[in-house]
SEFIZA-3560 file (N, C-alpha, C; in Angstrom, 3 decimals):
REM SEFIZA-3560
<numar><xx>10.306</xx><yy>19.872</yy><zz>-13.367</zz><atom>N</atom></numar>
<numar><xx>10.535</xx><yy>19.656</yy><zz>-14.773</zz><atom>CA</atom></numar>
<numar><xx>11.050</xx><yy>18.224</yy><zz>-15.022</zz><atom>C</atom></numar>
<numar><xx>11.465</xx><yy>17.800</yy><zz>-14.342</zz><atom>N</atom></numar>
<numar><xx>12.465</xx><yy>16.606</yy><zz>-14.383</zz><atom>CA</atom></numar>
<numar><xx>11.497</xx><yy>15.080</yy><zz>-14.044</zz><atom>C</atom></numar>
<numar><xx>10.354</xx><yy>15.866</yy><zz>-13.258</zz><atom>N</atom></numar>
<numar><xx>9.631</xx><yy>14.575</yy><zz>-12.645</zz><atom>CA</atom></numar>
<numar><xx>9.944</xx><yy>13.986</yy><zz>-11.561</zz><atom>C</atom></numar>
<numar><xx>9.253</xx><yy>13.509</yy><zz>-10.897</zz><atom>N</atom></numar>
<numar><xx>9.515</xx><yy>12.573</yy><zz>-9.236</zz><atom>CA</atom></numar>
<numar><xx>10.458</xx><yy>11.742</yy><zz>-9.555</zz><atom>C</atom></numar>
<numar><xx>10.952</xx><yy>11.481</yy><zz>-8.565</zz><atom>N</atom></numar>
<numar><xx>12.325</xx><yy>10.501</yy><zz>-8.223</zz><atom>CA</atom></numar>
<numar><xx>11.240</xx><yy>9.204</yy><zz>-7.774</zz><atom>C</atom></numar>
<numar><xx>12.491</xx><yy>8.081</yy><zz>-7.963</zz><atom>N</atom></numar>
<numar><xx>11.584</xx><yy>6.473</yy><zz>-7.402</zz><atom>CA</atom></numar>
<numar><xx>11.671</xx><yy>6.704</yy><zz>-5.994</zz><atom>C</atom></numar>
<numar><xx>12.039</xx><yy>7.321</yy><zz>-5.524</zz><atom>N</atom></numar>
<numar><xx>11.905</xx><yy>7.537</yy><zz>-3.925</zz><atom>CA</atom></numar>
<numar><xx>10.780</xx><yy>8.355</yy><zz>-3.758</zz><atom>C</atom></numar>
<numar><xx>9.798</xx><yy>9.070</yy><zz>-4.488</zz><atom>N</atom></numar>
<numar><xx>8.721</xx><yy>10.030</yy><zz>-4.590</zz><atom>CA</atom></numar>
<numar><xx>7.905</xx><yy>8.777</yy><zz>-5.069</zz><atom>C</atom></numar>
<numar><xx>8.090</xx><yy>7.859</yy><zz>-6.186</zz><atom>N</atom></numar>
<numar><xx>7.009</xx><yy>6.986</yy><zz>-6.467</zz><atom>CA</atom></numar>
<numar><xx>6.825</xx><yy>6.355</yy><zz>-5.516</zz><atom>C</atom></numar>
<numar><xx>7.866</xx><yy>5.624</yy><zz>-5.047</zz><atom>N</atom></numar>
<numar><xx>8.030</xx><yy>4.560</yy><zz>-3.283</zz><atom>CA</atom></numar>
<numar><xx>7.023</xx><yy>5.306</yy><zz>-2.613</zz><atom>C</atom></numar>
<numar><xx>7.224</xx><yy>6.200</yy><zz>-2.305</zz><atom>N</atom></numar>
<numar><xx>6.210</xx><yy>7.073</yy><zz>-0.654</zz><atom>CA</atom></numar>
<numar><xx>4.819</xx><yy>7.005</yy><zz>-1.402</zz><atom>C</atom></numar>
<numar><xx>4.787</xx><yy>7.630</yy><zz>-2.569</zz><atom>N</atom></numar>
<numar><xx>3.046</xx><yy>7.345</yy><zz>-3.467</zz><atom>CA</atom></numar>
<numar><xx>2.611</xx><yy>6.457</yy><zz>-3.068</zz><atom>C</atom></numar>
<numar><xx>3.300</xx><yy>5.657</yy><zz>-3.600</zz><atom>N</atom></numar>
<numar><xx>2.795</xx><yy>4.250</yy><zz>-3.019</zz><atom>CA</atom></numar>
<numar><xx>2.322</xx><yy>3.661</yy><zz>-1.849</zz><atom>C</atom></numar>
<numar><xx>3.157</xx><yy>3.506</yy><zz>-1.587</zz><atom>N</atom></numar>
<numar><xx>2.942</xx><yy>3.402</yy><zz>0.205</zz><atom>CA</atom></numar>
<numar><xx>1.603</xx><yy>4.367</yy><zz>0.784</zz><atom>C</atom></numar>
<numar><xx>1.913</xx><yy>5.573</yy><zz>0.643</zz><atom>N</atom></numar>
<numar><xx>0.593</xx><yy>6.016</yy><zz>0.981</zz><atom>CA</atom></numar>
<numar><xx>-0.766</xx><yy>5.837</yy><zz>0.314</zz><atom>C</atom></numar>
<numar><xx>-0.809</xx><yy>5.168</yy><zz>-1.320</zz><atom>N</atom></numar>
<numar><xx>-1.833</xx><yy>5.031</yy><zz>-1.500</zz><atom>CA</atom></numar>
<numar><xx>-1.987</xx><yy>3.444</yy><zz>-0.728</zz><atom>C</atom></numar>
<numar><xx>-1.345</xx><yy>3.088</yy><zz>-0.898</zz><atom>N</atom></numar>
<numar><xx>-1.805</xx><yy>1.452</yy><zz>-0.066</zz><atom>CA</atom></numar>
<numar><xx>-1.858</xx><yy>1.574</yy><zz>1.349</zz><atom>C</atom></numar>
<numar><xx>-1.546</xx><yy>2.508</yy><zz>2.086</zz><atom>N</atom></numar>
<numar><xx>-2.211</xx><yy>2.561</yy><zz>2.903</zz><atom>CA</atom></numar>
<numar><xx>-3.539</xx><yy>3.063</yy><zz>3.233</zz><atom>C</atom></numar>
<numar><xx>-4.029</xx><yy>3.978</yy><zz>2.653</zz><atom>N</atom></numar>
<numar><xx>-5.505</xx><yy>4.784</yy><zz>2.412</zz><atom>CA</atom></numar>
<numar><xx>-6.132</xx><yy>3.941</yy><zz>1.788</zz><atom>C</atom></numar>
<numar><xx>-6.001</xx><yy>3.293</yy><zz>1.126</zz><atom>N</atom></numar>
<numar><xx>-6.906</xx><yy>1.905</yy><zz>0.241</zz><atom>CA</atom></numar>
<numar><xx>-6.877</xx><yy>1.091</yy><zz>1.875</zz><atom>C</atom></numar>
<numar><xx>-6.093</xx><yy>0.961</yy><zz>1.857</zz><atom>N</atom></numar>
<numar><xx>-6.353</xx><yy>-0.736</yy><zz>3.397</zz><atom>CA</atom></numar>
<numar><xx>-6.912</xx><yy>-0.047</yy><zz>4.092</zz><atom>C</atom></numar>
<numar><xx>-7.203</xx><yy>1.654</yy><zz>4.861</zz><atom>N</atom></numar>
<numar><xx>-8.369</xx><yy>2.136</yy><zz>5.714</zz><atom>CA</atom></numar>
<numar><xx>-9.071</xx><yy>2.061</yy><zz>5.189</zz><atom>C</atom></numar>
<numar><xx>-9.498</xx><yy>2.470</yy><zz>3.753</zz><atom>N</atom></numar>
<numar><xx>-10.559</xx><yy>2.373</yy><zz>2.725</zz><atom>CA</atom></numar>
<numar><xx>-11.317</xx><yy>1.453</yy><zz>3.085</zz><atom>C</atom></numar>
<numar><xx>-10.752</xx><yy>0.034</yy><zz>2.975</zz><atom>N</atom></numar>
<numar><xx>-11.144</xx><yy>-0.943</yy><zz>3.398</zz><atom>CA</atom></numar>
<numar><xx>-11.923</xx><yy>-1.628</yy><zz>4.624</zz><atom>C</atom></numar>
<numar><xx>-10.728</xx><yy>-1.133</yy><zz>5.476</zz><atom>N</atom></numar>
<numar><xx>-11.917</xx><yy>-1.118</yy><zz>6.726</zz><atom>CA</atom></numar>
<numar><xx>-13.087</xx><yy>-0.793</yy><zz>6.676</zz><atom>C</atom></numar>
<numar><xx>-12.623</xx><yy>0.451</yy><zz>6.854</zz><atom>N</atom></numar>
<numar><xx>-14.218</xx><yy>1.480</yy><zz>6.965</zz><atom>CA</atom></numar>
<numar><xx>-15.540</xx><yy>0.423</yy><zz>6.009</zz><atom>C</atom></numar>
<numar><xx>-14.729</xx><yy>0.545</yy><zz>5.096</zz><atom>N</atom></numar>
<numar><xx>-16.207</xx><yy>-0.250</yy><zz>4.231</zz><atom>CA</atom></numar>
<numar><xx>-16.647</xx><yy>-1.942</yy><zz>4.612</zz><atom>C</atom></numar>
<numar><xx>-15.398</xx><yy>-2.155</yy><zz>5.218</zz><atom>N</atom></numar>
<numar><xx>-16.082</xx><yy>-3.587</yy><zz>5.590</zz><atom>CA</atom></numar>
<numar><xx>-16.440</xx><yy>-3.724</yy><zz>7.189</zz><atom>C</atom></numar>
<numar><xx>-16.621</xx><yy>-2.359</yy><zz>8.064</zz><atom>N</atom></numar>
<numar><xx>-17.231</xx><yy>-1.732</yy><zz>8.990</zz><atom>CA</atom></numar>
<numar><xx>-18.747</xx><yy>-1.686</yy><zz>8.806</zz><atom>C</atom></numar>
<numar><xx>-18.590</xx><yy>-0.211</yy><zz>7.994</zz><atom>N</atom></numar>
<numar><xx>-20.110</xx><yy>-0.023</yy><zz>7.732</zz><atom>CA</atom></numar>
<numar><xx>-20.452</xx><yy>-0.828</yy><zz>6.638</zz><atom>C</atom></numar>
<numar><xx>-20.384</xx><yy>-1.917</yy><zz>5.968</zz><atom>N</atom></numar>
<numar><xx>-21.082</xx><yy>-2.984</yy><zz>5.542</zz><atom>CA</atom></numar>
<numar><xx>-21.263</xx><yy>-3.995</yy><zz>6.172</zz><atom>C</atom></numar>
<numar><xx>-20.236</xx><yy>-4.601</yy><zz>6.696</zz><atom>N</atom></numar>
<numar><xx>-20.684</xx><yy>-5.803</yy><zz>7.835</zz><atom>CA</atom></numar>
<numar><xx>-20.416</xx><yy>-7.013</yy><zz>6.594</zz><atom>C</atom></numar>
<numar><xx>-19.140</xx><yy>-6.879</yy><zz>6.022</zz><atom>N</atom></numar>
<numar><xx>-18.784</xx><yy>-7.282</yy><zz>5.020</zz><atom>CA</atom></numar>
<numar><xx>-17.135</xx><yy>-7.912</yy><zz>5.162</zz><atom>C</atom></numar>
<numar><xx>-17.049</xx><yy>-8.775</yy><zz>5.983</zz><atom>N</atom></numar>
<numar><xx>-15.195</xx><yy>-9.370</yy><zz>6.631</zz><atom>CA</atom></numar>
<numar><xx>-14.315</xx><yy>-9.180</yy><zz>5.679</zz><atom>C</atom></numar>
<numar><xx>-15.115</xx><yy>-9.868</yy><zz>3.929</zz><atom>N</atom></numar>
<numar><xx>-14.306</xx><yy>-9.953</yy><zz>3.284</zz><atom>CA</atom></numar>
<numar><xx>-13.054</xx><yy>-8.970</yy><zz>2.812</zz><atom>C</atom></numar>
<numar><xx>-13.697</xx><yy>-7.669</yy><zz>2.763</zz><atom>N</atom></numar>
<numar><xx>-13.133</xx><yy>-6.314</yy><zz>2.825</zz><atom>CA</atom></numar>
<numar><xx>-11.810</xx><yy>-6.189</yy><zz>3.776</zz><atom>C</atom></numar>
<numar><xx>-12.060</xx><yy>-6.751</yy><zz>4.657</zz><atom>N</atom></numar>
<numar><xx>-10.647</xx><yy>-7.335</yy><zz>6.057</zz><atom>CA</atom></numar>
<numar><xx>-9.293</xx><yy>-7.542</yy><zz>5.288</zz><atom>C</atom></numar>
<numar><xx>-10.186</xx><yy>-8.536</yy><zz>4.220</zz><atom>N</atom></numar>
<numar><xx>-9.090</xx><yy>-9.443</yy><zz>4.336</zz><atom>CA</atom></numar>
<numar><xx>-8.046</xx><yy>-8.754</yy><zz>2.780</zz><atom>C</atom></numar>
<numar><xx>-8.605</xx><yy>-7.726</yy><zz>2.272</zz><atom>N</atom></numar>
<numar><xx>-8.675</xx><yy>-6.937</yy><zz>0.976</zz><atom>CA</atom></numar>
<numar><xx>-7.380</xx><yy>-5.932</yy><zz>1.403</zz><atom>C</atom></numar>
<numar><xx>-8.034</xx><yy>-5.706</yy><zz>2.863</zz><atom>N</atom></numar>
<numar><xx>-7.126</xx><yy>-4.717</yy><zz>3.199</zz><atom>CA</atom></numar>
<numar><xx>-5.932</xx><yy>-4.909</yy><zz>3.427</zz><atom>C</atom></numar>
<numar><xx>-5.668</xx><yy>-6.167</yy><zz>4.663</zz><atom>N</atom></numar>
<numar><xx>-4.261</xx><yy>-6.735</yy><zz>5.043</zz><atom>CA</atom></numar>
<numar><xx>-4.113</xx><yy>-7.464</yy><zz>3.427</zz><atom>C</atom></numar>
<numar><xx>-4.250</xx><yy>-7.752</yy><zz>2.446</zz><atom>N</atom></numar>
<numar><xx>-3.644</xx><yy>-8.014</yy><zz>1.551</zz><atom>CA</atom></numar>
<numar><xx>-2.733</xx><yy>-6.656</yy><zz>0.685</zz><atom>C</atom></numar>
<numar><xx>-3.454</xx><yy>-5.603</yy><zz>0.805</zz><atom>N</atom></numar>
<numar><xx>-3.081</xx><yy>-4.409</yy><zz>0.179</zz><atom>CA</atom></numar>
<numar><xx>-1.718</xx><yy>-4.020</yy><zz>0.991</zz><atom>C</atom></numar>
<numar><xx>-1.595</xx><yy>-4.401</yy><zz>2.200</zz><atom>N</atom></numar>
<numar><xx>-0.767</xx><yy>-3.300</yy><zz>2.857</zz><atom>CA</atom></numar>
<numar><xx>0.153</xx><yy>-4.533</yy><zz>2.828</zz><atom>C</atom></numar>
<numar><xx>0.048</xx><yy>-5.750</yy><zz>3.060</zz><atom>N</atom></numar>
<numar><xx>0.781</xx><yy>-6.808</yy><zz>2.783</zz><atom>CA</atom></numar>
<numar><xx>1.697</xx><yy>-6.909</yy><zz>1.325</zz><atom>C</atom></numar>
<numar><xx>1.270</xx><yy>-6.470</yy><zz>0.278</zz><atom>N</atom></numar>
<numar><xx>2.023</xx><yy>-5.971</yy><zz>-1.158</zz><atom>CA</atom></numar>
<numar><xx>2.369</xx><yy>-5.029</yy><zz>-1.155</zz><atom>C</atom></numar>
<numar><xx>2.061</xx><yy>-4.126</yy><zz>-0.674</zz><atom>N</atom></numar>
<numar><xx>2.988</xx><yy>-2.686</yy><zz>-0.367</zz><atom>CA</atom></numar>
<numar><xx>4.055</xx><yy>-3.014</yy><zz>0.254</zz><atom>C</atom></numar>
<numar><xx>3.951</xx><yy>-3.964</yy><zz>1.555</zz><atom>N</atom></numar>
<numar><xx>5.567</xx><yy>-4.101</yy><zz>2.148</zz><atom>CA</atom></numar>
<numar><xx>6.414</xx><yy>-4.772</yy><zz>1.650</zz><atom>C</atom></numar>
<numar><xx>5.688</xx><yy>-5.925</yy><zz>0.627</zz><atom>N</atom></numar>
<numar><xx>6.706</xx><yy>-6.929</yy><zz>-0.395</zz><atom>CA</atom></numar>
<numar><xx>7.499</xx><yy>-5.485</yy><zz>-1.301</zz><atom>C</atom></numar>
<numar><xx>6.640</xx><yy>-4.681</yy><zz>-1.816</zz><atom>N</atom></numar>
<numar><xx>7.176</xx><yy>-4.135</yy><zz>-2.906</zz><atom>CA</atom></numar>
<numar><xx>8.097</xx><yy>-2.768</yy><zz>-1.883</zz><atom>C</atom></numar>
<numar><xx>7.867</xx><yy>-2.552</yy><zz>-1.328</zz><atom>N</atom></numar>
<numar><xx>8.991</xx><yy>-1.432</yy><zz>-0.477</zz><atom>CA</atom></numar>
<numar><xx>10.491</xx><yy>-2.813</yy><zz>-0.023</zz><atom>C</atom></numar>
<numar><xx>10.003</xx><yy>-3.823</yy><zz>0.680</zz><atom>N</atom></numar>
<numar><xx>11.246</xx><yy>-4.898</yy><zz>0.716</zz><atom>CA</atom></numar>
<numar><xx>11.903</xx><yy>-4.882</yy><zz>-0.462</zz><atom>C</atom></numar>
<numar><xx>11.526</xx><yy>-5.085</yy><zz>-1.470</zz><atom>N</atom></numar>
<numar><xx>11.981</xx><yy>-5.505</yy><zz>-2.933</zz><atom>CA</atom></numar>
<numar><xx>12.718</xx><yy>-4.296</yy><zz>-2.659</zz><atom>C</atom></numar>
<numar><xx>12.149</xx><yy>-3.295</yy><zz>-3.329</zz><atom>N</atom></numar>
<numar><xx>12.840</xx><yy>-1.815</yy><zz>-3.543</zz><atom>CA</atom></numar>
<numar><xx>14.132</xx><yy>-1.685</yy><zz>-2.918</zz><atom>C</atom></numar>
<numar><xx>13.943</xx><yy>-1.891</yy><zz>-1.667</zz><atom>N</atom></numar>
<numar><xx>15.269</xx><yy>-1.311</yy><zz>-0.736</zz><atom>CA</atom></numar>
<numar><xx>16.047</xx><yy>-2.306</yy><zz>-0.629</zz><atom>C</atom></numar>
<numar><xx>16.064</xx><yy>-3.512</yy><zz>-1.192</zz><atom>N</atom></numar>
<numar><xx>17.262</xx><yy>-4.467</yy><zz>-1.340</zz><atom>CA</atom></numar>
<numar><xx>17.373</xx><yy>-4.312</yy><zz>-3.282</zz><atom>C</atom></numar>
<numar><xx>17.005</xx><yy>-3.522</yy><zz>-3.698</zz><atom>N</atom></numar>
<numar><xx>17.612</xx><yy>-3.813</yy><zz>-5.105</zz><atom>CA</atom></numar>
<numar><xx>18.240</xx><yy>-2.309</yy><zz>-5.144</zz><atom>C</atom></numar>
<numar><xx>17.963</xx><yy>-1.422</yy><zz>-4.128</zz><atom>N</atom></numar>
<numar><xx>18.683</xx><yy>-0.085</yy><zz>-3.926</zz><atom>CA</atom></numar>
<numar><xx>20.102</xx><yy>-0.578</yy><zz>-3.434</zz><atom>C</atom></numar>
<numar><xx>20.242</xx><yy>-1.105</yy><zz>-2.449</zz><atom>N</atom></numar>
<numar><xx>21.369</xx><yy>-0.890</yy><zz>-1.994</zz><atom>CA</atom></numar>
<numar><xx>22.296</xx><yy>-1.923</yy><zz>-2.603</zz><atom>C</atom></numar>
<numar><xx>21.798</xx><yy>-3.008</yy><zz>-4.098</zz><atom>N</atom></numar>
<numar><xx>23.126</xx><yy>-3.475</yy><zz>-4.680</zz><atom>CA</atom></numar>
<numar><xx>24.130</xx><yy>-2.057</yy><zz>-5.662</zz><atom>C</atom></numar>
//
């Protein structure tokens, strides 16, 4: 009733940015397409900025 906690959005997150950056692979696998590579380590690369952020503005 109350709705997810930011600690329920945090993990969302995270897990969708991680399934997007395999996403990624895979498709720049079976395409033969690098750029997709580089789509991916960017995705999972902003997921860890934004989990860093998070857990230093938690613990002021």
């Amino acid at each position: 009733m109350r709705g997810p906690s930011p600690e329920d959005r945090l993990t969302a997150f995270v897990l969708l940015g991680t399934s997007g950056a395999a996403l990624f692979v895979v498709l720049a696998s079976a395409l033969g397409v690098a750029a997709l590579r580089d789509v991916a380590v960017t995705v999972v690369a902003l997921a860890t900025v934004v989990v860093v952020v998070y857990t230093r503005r938690a613990e002021r």
